[in-house]
C-alpha positions as CSV (number, residue, x, y, z in Angstrom):
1,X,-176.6,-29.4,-236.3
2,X,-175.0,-29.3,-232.7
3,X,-176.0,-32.8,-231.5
4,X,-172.8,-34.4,-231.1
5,X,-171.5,-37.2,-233.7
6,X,-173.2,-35.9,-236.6
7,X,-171.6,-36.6,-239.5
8,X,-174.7,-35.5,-241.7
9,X,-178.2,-34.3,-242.4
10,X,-180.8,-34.4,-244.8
11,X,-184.4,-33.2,-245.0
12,X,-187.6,-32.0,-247.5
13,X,-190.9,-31.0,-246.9
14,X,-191.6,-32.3,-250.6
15,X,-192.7,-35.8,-249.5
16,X,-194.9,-37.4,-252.1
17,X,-196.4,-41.0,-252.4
18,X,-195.9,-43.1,-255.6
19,X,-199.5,-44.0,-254.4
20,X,-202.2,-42.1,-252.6
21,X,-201.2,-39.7,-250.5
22,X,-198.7,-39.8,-248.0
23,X,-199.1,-39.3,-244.2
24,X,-196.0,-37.5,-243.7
25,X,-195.0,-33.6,-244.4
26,X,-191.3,-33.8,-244.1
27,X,-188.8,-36.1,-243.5
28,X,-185.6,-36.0,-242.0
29,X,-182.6,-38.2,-241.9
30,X,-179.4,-38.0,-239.6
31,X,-176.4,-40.2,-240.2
32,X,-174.0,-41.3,-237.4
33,X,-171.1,-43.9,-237.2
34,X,-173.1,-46.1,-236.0
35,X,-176.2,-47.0,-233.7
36,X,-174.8,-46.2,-230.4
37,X,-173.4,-42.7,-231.5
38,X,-176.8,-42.0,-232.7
39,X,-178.2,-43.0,-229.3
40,X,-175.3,-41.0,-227.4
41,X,-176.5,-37.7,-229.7
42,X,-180.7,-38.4,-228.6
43,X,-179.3,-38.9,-225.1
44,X,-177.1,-35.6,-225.0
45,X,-178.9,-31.9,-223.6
46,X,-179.3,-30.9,-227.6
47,X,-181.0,-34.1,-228.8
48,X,-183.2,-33.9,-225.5
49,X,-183.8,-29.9,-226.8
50,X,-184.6,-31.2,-230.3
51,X,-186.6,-34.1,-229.0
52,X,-188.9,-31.0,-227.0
53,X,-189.2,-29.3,-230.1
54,X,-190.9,-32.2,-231.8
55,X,-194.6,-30.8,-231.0
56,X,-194.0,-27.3,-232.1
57,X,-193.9,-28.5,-235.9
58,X,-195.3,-31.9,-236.3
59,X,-198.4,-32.1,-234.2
60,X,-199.2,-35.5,-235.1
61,X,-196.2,-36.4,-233.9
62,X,-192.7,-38.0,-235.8
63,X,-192.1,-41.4,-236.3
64,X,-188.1,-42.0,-235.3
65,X,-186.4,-45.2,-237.3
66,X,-183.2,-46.6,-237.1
67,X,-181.3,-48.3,-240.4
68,X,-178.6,-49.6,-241.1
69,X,-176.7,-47.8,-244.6
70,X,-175.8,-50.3,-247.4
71,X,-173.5,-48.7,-249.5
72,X,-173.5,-49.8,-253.6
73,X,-172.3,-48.3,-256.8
74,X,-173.6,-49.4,-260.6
């Protein structure tokens, strides 16, 4: 929550496949303005101390994606 130019985050440990079973205990997802503020936060002394922290919970390590958000309405 301190990493700087986050404007949001989500997470569950209630991941589920629609198939099989799924590889991944939690996910979580961070939103910033845009892919270089996001870089910038990963960059900064807390996303270095979040970055460490990494191998305390997931031992098989975390898979880090960057996306694009497409906003839509119905």
């Amino acid at each position: 929550m301190r990493m700087p130019g986050l404007l949001a985050w989500r997470y569950s440990f209630e991941v589920a496949a629609t198939q099989g079973q799924t590889p991944y205990f939690a996910v979580f997802e961070a939103e910033f303005a845009d892919a270089a503020a996001m870089t910038a936060a990963r960059a900064s002394p807390q996303g270095q101390q979040a970055a460490a922290d990494v191998a305390n919970y997931a031992t098989g390590g975390a898979i880090v994606i960057h996306y694009p958000v497409q906003n839509g309405t119905c």
